[in-house]
C-alpha positions in Angstrom: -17.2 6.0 7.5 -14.9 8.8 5.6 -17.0 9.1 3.5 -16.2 5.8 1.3 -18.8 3.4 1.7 -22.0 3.4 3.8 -23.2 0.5 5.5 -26.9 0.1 6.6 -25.3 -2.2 9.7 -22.9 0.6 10.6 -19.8 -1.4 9.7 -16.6 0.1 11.3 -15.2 2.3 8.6 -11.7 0.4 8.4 -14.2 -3.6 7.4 -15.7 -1.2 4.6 -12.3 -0.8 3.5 -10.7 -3.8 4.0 -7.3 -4.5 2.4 -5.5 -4.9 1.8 -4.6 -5.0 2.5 -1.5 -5.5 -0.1 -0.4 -5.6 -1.6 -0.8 -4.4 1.0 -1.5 -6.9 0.0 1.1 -5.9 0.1 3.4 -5.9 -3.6 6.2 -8.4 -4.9 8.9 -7.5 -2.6 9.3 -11.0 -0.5 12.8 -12.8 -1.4 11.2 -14.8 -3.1 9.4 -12.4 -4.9 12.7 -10.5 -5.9 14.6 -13.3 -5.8 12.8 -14.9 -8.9 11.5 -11.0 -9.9 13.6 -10.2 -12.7 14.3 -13.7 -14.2 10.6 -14.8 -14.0 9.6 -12.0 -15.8 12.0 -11.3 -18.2 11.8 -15.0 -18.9 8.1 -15.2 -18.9 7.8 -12.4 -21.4 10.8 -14.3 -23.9 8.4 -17.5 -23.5 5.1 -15.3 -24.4 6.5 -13.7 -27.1 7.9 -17.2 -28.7 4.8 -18.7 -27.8 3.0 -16.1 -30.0 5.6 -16.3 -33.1 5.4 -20.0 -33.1 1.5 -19.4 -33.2 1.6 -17.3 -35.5 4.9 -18.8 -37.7 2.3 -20.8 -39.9 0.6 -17.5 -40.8 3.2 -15.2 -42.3 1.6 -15.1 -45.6 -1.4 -14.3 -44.0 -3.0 -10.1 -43.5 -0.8 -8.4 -40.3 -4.6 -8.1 -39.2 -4.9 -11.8 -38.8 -1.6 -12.1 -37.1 -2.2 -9.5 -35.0 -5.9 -10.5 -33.6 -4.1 -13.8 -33.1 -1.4 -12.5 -31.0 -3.3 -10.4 -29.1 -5.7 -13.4 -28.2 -3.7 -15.2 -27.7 -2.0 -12.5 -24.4 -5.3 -12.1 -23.2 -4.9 -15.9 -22.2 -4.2 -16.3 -18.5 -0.6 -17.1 -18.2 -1.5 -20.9 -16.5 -3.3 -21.7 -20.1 -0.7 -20.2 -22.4 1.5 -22.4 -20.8 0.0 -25.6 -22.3 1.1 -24.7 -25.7 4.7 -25.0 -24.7 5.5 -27.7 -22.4 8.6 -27.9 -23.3 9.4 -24.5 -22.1 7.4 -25.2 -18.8 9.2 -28.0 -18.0 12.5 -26.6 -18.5 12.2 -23.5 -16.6 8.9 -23.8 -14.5 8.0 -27.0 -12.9 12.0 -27.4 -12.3 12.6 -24.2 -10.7 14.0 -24.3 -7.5 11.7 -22.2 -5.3 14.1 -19.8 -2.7 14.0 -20.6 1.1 11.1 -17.9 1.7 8.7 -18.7 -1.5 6.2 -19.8 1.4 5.5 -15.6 2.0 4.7 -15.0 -1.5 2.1 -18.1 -1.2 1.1 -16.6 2.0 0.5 -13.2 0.4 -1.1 -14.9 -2.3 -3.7 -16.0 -0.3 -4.3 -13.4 2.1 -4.6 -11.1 -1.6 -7.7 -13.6 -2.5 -9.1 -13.8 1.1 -9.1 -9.9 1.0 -11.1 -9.8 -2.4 -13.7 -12.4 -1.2 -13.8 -10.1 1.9 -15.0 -7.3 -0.2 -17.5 -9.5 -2.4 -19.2 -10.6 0.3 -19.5 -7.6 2.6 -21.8 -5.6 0.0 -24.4 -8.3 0.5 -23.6 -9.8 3.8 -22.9 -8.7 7.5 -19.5 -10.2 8.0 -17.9 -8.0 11.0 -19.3 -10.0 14.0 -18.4 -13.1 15.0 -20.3 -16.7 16.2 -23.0 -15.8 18.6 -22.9 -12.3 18.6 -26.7 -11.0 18.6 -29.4 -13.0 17.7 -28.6 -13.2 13.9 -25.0 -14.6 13.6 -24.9 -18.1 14.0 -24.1 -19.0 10.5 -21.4 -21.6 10.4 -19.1 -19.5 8.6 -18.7 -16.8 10.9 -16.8 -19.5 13.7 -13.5 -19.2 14.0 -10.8 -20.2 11.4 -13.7 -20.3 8.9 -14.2 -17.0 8.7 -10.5 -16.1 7.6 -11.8 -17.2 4.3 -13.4 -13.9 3.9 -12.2 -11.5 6.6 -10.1 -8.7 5.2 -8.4 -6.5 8.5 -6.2 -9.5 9.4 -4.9 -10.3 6.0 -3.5 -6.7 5.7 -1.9 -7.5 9.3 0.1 -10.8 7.3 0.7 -8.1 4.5 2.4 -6.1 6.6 4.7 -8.5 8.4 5.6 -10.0 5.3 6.6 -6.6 3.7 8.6 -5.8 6.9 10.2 -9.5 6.4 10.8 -8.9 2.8 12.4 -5.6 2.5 14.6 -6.2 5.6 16.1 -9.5 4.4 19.0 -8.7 2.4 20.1 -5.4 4.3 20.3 -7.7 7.4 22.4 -10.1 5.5 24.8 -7.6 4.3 25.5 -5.8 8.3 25.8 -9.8 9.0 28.7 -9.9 6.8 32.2 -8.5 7.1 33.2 -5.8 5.1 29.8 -5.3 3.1 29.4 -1.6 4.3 29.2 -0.2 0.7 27.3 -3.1 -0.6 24.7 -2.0 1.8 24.7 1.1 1.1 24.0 -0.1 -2.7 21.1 -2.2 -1.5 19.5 0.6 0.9 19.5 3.3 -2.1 18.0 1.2 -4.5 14.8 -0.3 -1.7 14.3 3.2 -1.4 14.9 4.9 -4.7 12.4 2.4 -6.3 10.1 1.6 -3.3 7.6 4.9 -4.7 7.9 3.3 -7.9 7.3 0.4 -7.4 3.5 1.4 -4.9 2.5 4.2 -7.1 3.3 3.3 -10.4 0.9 0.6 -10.8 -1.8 1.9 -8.8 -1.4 5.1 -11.1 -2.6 2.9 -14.2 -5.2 1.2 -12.1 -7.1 4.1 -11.2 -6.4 5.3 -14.8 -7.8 2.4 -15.8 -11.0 3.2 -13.8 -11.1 6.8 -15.2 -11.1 5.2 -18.9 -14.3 2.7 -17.6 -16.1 5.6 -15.9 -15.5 7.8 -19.7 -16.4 4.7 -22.1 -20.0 4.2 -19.7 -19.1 1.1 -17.7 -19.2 2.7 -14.4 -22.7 3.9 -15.4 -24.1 0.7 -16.8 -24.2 -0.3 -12.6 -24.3 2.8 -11.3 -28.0 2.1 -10.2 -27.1 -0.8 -9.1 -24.3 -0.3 -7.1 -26.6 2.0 -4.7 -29.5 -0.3 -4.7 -30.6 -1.8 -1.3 -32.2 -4.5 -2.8 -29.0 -6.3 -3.8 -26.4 -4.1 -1.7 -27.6 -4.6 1.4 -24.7 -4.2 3.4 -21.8 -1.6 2.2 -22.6 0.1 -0.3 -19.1 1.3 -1.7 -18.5 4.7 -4.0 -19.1 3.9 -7.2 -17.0 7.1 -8.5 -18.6 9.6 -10.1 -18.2 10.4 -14.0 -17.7 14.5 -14.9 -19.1 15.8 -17.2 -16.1 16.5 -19.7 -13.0 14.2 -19.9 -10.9 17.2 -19.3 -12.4 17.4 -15.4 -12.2 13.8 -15.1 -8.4 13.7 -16.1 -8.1 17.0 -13.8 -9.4 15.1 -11.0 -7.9 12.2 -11.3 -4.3 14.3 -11.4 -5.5 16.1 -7.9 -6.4 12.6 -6.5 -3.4 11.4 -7.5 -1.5 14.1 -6.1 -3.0 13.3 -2.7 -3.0 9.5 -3.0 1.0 10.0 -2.8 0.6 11.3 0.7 4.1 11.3 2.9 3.2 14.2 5.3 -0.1 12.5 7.6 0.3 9.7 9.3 -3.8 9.1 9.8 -4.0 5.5 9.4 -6.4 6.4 5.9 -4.2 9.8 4.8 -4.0 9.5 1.3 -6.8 7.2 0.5 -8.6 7.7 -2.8 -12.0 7.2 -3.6 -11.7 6.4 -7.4 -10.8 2.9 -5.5 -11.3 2.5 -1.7 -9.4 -0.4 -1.5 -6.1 1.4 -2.1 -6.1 2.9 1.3 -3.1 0.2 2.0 -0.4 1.6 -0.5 0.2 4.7 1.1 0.9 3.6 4.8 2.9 0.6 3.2 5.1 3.5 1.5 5.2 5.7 4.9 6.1 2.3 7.2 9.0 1.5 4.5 10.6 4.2 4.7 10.2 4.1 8.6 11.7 0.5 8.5 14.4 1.8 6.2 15.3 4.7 8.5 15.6 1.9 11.3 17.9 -0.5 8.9 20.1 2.4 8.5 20.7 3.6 11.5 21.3 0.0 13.4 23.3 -1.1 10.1 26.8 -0.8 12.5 25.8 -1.9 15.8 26.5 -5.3 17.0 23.2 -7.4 16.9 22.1 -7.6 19.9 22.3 -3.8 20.3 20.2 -4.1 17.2 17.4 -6.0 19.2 17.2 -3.6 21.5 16.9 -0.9 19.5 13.8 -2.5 17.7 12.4 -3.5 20.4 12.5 0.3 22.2 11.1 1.2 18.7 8.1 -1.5 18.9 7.4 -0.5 22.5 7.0 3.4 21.1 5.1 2.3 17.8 2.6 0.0 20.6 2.0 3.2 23.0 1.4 5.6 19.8 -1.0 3.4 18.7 0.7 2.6 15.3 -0.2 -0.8 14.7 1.6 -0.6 11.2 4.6 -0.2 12.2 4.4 -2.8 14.7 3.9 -5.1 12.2 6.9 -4.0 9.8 9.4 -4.3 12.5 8.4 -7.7 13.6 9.0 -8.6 10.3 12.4 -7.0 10.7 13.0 -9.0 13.9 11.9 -12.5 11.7 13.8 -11.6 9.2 17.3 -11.2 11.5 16.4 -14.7 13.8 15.9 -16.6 10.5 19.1 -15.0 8.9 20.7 -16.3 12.4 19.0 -20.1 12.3 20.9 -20.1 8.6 17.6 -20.6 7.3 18.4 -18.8 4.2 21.8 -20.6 3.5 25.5 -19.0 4.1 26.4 -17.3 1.2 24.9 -13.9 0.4 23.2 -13.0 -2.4 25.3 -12.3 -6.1 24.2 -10.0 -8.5 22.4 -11.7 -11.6 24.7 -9.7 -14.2 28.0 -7.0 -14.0 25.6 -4.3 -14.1 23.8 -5.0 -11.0 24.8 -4.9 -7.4 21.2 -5.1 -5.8 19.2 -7.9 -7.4 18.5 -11.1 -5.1 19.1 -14.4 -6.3 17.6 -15.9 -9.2 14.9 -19.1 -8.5 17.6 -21.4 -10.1 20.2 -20.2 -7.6 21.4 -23.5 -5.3 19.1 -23.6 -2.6 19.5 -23.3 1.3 20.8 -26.5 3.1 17.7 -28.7 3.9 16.3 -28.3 7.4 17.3 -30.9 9.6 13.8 -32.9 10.6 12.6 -31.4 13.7 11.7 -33.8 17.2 8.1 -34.3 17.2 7.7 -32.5 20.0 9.0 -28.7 18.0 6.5 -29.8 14.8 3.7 -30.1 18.0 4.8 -26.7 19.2 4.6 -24.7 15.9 1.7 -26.3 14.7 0.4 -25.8 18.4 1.2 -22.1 17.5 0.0 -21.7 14.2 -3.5 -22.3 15.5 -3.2 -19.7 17.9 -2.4 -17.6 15.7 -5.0 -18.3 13.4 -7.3 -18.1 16.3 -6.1 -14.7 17.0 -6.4 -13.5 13.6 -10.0 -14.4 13.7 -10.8 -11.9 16.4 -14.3 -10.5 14.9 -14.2 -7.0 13.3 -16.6 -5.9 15.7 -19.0 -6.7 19.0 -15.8 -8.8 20.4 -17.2 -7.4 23.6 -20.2 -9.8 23.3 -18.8 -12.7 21.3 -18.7 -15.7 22.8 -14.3 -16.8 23.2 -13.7 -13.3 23.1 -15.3 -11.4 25.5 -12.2 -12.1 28.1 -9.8 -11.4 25.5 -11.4 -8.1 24.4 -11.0 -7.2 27.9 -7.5 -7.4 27.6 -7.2 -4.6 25.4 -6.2 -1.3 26.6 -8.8 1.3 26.5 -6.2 3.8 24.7 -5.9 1.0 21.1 -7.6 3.0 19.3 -8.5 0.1 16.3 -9.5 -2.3 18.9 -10.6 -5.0 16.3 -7.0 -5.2 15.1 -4.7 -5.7 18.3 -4.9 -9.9 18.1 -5.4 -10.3 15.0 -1.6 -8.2 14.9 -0.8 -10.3 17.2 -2.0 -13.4 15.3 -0.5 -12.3 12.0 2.9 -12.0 13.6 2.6 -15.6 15.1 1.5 -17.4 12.1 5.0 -15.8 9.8 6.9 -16.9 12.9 5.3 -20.7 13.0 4.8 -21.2 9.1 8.5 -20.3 8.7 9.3 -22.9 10.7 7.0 -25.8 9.9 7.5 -27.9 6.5 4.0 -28.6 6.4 2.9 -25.2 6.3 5.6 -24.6 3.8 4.1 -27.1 1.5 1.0 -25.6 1.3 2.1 -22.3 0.4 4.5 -23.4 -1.9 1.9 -25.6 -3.8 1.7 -24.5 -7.3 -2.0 -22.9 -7.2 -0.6 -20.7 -4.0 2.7 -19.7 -5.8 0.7 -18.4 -8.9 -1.4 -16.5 -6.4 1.2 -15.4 -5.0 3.3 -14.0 -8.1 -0.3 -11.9 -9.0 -1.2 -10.8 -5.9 -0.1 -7.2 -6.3 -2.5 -7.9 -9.3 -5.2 -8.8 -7.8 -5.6 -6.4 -5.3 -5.6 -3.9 -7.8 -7.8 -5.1 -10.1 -10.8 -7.0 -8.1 -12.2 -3.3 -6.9 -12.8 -2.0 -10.8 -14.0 -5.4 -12.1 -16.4 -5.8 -9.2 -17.9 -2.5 -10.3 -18.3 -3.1 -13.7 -18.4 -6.5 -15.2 -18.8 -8.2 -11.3 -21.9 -6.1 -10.5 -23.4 -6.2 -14.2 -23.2 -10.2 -13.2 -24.7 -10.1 -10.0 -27.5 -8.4 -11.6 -28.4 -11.2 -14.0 -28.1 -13.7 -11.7 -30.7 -12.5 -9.2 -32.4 -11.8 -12.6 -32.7 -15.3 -13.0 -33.0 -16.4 -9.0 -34.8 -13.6 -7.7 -33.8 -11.7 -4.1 -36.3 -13.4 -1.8 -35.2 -15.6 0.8 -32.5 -18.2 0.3 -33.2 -17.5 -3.4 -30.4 -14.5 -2.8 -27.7 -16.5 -1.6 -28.0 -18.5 -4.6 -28.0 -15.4 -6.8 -24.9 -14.4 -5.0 -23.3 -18.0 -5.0 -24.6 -18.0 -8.9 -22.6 -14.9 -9.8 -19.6 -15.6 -7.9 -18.9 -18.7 -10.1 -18.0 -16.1 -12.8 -16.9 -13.1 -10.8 -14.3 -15.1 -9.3 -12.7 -16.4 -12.6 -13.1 -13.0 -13.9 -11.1 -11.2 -11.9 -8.5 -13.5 -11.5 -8.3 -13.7 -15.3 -8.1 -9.6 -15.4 -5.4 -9.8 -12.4 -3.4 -12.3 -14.9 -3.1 -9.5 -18.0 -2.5 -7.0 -15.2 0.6 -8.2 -13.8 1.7 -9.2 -17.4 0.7 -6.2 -19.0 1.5 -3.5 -16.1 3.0 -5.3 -12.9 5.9 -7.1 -14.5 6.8 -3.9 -16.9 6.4 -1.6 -13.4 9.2 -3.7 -12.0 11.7 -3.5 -14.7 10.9 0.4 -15.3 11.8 0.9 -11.6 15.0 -1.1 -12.4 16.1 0.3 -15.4 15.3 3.8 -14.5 17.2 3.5 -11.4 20.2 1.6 -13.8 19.9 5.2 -16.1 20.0 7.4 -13.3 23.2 5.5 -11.6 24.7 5.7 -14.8 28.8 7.5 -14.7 
């Protein structure tokens, strides 16, 4: 298992990884994401910081002590409940915001972020890689299809990495689609890849910072013992990281693993994985598959479309015999991307710049929206609904023992001998489907767009990087006090487990929240401004 986590059921090493993923998931590079990037945050952060003068307005005679305990409380509020003290300001520029065309993938992400974090709560205690009727033991009602997407990590990366595919190749599509756009491409391609490192490695640089800090001030070792005890962890037991014994070696260490983590030069599906945070094994192949997808954009940027097509589609074919189902999964996005931008899906004008100073933003969330979509026959809404539970069927293809699992044994069969991760070829498959169906059913489109989704979706990035060290720390410390108070025998476990979770959950969403105010949002305007500083005559 590399290493990372050890499993007393012998988990395949890439479900004791599981995302995520993200983020990965995958980050915040949908259109919608960038589309409603740089005015959501730079807005957000004008609204927090008049939410917290107003607050704190009454108080000016008051000690600078007082103020500022009351301003830093009042940050550490999740975003959703800071926004109750200034409705006014939420219903001018939040509930009214016109959501882009593709807001639906930033809901999808969303989700797939929280599924991926569930998936890695639950497989420390529980066996969650087989499916329904495998062995003698799995027969839980969870573990059917569908259901278990609400806890199954492998596919979720597979809908991560269509939708970043989708994302990044959006507007370079849209600009070979128009006439005369050549250098406006160009603009668009240099800045994707100038700020694409920044934008993976930046954050998770603070993250696993972050970690060092928790593993210096004792928090690591307050569950230490419990982390590696088979009475509670009874499935994978994931590294908790070790603390050195000076912070000079831990800092030295974290340098070196850092060093690695930003690996471009091995393309070993877990190259540059770290284990300060297993979970981050995602960023680097999301990094090496961009640049692969930019490569691609580039060199089809002046060919007529349909030579386009076939030059992806050659590509695909080589990624699907060298066993790279990453890349297989970018380019479809690519291919999505270009059919949607033909259906005029995403309206007909191309994206303007939000200010004189910059030529590669997306449009803002208040930009007019796409013409409405025509309502479809019944018999089209039949077919992509019809299509979206395929696909969800697909992406529910058990992590392992598809062999024996009953409504997969003929479908494992299908597989060629050579696919080396066996356990991901349909839910690839799957992931691919459902982007294709979702995008073109409304009531999909709904759903994701539905205000919990959209809020999952803008802290996604977030949440991926925060659920590993808050599990570790504050999630396990938790755990342990609620099987304190249920005990570990029988069903009295579960409870523990279901006990605990009604915090852990809220906690780490909570953290995620401060993290993509705090680091996230920042990250993305860094990238921005230190790509403006570096373009700068």
């Amino acid at each position: 298992m590399n290493g990372h986590a050890t499993s007393k059921h012998s988990l395949p090493f890439q479900e004791s990884m599981g995302l995520l993923d993200e983020k990965s998931l995958s980050d915040v590079d949908s259109e919608a994401g960038h589309a409603d990037l740089e005015s959501r945050f730079t807005h957000q952060t004008r609204i927090w910081i008049s939410r917290a003068h107003s607050c704190t307005s009454r108080l000016r005679s008051a000690s600078c002590w007082r103020a500022l305990f009351l301003r830093t409380g009042f940050f550490l509020l999740p975003s959703f409940v800071q926004s109750r003290f200034s409705r006014g300001d939420l219903n001018n520029n939040g509930r009214d915001r016109t959501l882009s065309p593709t807001a639906y993938l930033d809901g999808m992400r969303g989700l797939a972020a929280l599924f991926v974090f569930f998936c890695h709560y639950l497989y420390t205690c529980f066996v969650i890689a087989q499916g329904w009727g495998y062995g003698e033991d799995n027969y839980h009602i969870m573990k059917l299809p569908f259901l278990r997407l609400l806890y199954q990590g492998p596919p979720m990366v597979c809908v991560f990495f269509v939708i970043s595919g989708y994302a990044l190749s959006l507007k370079p599509l849209k600009l070979m689609r128009a006439p005369r756009r050549l250098d406006a491409l160009a603009s668009t391609m240099s800045s994707l890849i100038f700020r694409r490192g920044l934008r993976l490695f930046l954050p998770t640089a603070i993250s696993t910072l972050l970690i060092v800090l928790l593993l210096r001030v004792g928090l690591y070792e307050w569950t230490r013992e419990f982390a590696y005890d088979d009475r509670y962890m009874k499935n994978v037991q994931e590294i908790h990281y070790e603390r050195f014994p000076t912070a000079a070696e831990q800092m030295g260490d974290w340098c070196w693993q850092m060093f690695n983590f930003v690996h471009v030069w091995d393309w070993d599906i877990f190259a540059g994985s770290t284990a300060i945070d297993v979970h981050l094994w995602t960023i680097p192949v999301e990094f090496r598959s961009s640049m692969m997808l930019f490569l691609v954009l580039l060199g089809t940027a002046r060919v007529r479309t349909a030579v386009r097509f076939v030059v992806v589609a050659v590509a695909m074919a080589f990624a699907y015999h060298s066993n790279r189902w990453e890349m297989l999964l970018f380019y479809s996005g690519m291919v999505l991307a270009e059919v949607d931008i033909i259906r005029g899906v995403h309206g007909d004008t191309l994206t303007l710049p939000t200010s004189e100073h910059d030529t590669t933003n997306f449009p803002p969330s208040t930009s007019p929206p796409a013409p409405p979509h025509t309502r479809q026959p019944t018999n089209h809404r039949h077919l992509w609904t019809a299509l979206s539970i395929l696909a969800l069927y697909l992406m529910s293809q058990p992590d392992k023992g598809g062999e024996s699992t009953p409504g997969w044994v003929f479908l494992t069969s299908l597989i060629p001998s050579w696919w080396e991760d066996q356990y991901r070829y349909w839910q690839s498959l799957g992931a691919v489907l459902l982007v294709l169906a979702v995008g073109r059913s409304p009531a999909w489109q709904r759903l994701f767009n539905t205000g919990v989704v959209q809020y999952l979706g803008r802290i996604s990035y977030a949440l991926y990087l925060m659920h590993g060290p808050v599990m570790h720390t504050v999630g396990y410390a938790m755990e342990r006090r609620a099987w304190a108070i249920t005990g570990t025998e029988g069903a009295a476990y579960n409870w523990g487990f279901v006990l605990a979770g009604v915090f852990v959950v809220p906690t780490v969403v909570w953290v995620a929240d401060i993290f993509w105010r705090a680091v996230d949002a920042p990250v993305v305007r860094i990238a921005r401004g230190v790509e403006g500083w570096c373009c700068r005559e």
